[in-house]
C-alpha atoms as one frame of an Amber mdcrd trajectory, in Angstrom:
protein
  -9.318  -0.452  29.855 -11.931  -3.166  30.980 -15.106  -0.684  30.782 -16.036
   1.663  27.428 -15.213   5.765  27.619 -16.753   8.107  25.881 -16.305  11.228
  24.752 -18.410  14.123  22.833 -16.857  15.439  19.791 -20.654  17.019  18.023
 -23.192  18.772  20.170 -26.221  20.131  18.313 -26.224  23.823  18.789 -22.462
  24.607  19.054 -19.781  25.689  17.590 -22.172  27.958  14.502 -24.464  24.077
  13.821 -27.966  23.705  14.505 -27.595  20.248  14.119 -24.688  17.816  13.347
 -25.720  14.446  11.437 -24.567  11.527   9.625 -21.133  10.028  11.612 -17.829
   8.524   9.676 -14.961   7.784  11.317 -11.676   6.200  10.138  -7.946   5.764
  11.753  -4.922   7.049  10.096  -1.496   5.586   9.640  -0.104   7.276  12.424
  -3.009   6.361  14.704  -5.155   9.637  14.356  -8.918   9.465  14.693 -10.623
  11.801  12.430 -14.550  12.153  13.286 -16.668  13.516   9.890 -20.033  14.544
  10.129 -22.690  16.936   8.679 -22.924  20.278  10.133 -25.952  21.272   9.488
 -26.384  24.865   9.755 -30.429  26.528   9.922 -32.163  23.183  11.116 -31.783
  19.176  11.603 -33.367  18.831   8.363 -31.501  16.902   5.569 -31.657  20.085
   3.338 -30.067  23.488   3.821 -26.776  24.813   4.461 -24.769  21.716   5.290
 -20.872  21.617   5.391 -18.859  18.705   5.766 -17.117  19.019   9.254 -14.101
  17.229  10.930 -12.842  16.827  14.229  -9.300  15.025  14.954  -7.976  13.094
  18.212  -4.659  12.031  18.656  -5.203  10.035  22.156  -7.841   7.700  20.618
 -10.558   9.359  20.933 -10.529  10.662  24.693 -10.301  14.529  22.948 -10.774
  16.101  20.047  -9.233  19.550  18.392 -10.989  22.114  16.634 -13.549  21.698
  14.614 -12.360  21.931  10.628 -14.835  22.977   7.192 -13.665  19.960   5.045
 -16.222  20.475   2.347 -18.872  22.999   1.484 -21.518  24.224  -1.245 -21.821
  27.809  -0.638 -25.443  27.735   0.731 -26.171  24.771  -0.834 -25.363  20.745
   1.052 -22.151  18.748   0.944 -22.989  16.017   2.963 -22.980  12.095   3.457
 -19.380  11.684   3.938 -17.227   8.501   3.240 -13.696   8.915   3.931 -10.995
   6.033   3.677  -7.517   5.738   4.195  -5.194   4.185   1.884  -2.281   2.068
   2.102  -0.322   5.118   0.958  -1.789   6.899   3.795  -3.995   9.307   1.640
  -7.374   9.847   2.853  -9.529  10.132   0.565 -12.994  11.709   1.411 -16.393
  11.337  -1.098 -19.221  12.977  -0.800 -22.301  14.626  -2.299 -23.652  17.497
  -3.029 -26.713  19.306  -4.022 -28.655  22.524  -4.097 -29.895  23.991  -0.909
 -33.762  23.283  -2.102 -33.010  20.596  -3.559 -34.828  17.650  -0.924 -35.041
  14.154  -1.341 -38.475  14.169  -2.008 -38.201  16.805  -5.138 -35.167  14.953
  -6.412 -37.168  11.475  -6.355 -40.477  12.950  -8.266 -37.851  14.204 -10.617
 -38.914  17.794  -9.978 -34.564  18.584  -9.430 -32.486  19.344 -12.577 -28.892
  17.547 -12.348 -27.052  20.861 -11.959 -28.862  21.232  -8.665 -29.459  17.349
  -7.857 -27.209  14.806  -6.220 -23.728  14.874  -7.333 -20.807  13.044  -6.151
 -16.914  14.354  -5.496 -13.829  13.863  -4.009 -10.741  15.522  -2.312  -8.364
  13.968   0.055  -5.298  14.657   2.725  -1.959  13.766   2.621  -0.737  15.350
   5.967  -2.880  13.461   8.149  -6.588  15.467   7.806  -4.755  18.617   8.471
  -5.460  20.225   5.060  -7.326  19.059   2.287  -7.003  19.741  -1.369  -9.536
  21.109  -4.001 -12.558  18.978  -4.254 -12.770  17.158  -7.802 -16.077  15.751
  -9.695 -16.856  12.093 -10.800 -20.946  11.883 -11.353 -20.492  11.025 -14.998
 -18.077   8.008 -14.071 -19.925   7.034 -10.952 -23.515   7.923 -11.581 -26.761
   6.770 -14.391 -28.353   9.141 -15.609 -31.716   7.747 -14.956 -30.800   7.607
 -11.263 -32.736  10.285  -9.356 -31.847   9.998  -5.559 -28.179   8.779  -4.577
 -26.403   8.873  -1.644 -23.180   7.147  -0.418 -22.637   5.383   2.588 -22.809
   6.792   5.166 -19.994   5.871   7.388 -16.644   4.980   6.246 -15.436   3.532
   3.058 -13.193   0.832   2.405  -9.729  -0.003   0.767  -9.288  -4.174  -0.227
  -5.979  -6.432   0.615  -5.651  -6.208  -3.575  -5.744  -2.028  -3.726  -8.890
  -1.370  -4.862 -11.314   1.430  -3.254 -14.943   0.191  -2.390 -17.854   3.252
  -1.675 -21.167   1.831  -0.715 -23.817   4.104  -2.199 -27.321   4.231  -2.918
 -29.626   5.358  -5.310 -33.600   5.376  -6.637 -35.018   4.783  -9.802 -37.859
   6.228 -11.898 -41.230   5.379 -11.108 -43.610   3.322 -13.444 -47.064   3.968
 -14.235 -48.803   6.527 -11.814 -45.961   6.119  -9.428 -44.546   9.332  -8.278
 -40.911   7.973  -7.698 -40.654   8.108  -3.661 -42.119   4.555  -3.090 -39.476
   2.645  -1.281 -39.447   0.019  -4.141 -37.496   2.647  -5.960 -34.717   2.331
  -4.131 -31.563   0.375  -5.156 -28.010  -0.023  -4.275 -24.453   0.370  -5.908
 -21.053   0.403  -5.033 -18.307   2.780  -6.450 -14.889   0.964  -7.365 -11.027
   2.622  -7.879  -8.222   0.550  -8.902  -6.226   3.600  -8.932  -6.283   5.010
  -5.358  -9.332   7.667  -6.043  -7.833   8.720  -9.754 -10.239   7.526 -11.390
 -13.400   5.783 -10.730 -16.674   3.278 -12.129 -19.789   1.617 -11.085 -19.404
  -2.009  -9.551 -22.573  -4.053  -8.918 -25.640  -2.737  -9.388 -29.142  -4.007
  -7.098 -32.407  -2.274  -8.068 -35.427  -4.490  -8.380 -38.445  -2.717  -7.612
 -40.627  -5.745  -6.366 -41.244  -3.655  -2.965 -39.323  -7.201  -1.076 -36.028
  -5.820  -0.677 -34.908  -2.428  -1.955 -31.298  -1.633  -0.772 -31.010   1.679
   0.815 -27.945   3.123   3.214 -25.333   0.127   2.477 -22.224  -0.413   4.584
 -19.259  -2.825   4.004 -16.250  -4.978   5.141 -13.405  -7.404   3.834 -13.910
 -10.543   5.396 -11.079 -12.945   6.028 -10.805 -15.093   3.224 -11.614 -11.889
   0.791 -15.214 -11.737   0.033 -16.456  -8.405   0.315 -19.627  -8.155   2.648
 -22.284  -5.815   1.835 -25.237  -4.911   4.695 -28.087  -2.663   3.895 -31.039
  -0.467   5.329 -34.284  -1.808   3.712 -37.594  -0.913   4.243 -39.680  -3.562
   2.381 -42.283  -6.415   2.761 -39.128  -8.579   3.187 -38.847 -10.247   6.960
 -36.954  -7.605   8.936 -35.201  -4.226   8.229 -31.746  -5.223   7.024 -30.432
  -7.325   3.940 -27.288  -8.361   3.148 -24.954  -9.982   0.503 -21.489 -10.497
  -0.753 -19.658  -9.672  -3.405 -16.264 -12.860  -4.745 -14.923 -10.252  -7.079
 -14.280  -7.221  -5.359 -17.591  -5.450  -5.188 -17.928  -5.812  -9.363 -20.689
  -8.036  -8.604 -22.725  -9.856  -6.036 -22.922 -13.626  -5.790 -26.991 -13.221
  -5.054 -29.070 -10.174  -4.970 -29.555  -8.638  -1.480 -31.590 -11.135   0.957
 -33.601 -10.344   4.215 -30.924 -10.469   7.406 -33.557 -10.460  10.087 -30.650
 -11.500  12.412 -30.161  -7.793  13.042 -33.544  -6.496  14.689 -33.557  -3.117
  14.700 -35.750  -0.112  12.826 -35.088   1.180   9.784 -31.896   3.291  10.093
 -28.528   3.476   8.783 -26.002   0.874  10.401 -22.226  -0.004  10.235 -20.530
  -3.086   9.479 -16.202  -3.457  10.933 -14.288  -6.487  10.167 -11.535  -7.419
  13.539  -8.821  -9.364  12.572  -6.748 -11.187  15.405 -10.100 -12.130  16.416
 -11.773 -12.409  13.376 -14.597 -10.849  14.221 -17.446  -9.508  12.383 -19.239
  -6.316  13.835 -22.620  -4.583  13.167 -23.458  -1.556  15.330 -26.759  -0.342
  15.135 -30.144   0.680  17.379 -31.532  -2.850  18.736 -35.283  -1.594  19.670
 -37.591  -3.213  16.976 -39.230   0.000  16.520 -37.543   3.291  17.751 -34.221
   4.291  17.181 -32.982   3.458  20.053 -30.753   1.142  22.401 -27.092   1.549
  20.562 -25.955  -2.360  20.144 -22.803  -3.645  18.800 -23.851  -7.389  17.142
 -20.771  -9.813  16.636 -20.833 -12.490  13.968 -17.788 -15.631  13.604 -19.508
 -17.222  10.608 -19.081 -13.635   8.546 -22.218 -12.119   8.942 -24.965 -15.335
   8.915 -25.957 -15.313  12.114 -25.457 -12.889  14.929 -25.166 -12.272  18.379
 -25.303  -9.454  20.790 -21.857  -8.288  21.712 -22.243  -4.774  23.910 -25.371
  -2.858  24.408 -24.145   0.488  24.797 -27.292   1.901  26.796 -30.941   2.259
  26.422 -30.775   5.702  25.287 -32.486   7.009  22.092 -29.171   6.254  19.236
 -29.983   6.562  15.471 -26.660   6.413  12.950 -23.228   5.035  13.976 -19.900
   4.233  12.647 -17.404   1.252  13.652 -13.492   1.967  13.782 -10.660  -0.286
  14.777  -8.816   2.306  18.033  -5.768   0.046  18.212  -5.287  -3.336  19.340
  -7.146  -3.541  22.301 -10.102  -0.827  21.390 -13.058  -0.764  18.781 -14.497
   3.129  18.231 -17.997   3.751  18.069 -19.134   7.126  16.725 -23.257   7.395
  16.877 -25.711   9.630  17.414 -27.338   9.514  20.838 -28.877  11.933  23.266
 -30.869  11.795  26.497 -34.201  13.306  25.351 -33.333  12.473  21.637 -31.207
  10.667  19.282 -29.964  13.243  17.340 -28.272  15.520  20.535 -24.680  14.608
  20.124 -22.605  12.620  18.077 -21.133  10.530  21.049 -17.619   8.342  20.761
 -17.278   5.507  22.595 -14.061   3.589  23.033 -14.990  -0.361  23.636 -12.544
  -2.919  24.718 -12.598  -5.568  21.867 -12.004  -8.405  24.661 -15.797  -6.818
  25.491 -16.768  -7.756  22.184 -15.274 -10.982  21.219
């Protein structure tokens, strides 16, 4: 393969989904691709009837089966999906949940009791995304109870060379003074650890300074090389740029430094997704290039693990809003992202990328 293929495994509109939103992707043991998203049901709107929704490919990504129900709330969301597979092969998916009414903007002026606000669970496969068992509940272990907003991810999750289970997640504090609780300065940013493959499961590092310079939002992650555990965020703050970044010596427990401005990665403020190559160790952030729209999918590469960048493959200069990296096999990186020709929420497009195109 010297040029990228693509293939369309979401389209808004089909298969009973107004919309489908918010794109994960990992590779299995045996080489499977399984493609999560939300399916949202009524609208595009981050609210509703949203199911978790999976579609598998078993020749890289050229096609995809039938679409599967992974996860559901009755009328209510399950959403923001952050699957990883382990070194025993499990996949293990997290996710969120919430009432139906239940917005963002309610849940951050504090107007959302917890029964109906953000919490977090988990279920997982052991025959390959096939089937899936019961979903199980961790917000007490994984969530403060002052935290109003929290959402993990999105994109994939990751497991560590030493075991251990990193989630990238979210969250928003309460305001202060005549605040109302949705100013951006509210925002902050965790990480959920498990030494025990998914068993059980705690709160690593914590980031929430509300000084309004940089308020982690959407986080992604990666291993790099020597073991450090890279950490790049969505912020939308007086701080140069639209991404920050940082890195964690102990796992994801804590951070050497607090988050700090990346304006490397222009872009506008959307989700993005960090994927660390080995055999070349290569760095990748995907993620809309156009300072200002979500637009222009790009793929930026970084050798010195994530201090400066370059751009690697511009995909096209379509409207693109959120993505997800994935290692194909040897030869091919996966990129699963939202893109259409009018709009960038159309499709959830994948797009298989020779990695000598990259590196």
């Amino acid at each position: 393969m010297t040029t990228s293929e693509t293939s369309v495994p979401f389209r808004a509109g089909q298969e009973g989904y107004a919309s489908f939103r918010i794109p994960a992707v990992v590779a299995t043991a045996p080489g499977t691709l399984l493609a999560f998203c939300e399916g949202r049901k009524g609208s595009r709107d981050d609210f509703g009837d949203i199911d978790v929704v999976l579609k598998r490919s078993t020749d890289g990504g050229l096609t995809w089966g039938g679409l599967q129900v992974v996860a559901q709330n009755g009328a209510g969301l399950a959403g923001n999906p952050a699957p990883v597979v382990l070194d025993t092969g499990r996949i293990l998916l997290v996710h969120l949940r919430n009432a139906a009414l239940a917005t963002e903007d309610a849940i951050r002026r504090g107007k959302v009791g917890a029964a109906d606000g953000r919490r977090v669970w988990v279920l997982h496969s052991d025959d390959d995304g096939a089937t899936w068992s019961a979903p199980k509940e961790i917000t007490k272990q994984v969530k403060k109870t002052a935290w109003r907003w929290y959402a993990t991810t999105p994109g994939h999750a990751l497991q560590l060379s030493t075991g251990r289970v990193v989630v990238p997640a979210n969250h928003s504090l309460p305001p202060a003074g005549t605040d109302n609780g949705t100013e951006g300065k509210y925002n902050g940013g965790h990480c959920l650890l498990s030494d025990d493959r998914g068993a059980t499961w705690r709160i690593g590092y914590v980031d929430d300074t509300p000084d309004g310079y940089v308020n982690v939002n959407e986080t992604t992650a990666a291993e790099l090389p020597d073991g450090r555990v890279y950490f790049n965020t969505r912020t939308d703050s007086t701080a140069p740029g639209t991404r920050a970044d940082a890195y964690s010596r102990d796992g994801g427990r804590t951070l050497v430094k607090p988050f700090r401005p990346q304006a490397g990665l222009t872009g506008p403020v959307v989700e993005g997704s960090v994927l660390q190559l080995r055999d070349p160790d290569v760095l990748l952030y995907s993620g809309p290039a156009d300072p200002g729209f979500r637009a222009l999918m790009t793929i930026r590469a970084s050798t010195d693990d994530g201090v400066t960048w370059r751009t690697a493959h511009t995909v096209d200069g379509l409207p693109a809003a959120y993505s997800d990296l994935v290692r194909v096999d040897d030869g091919t990186v996966g990129l699963l992202h939202e893109t259409g020709d009018f709009g960038a929420y159309e499709t959830i497009t994948f797009r298989r990328i020779p990695v000598a195109a990259l590196t």
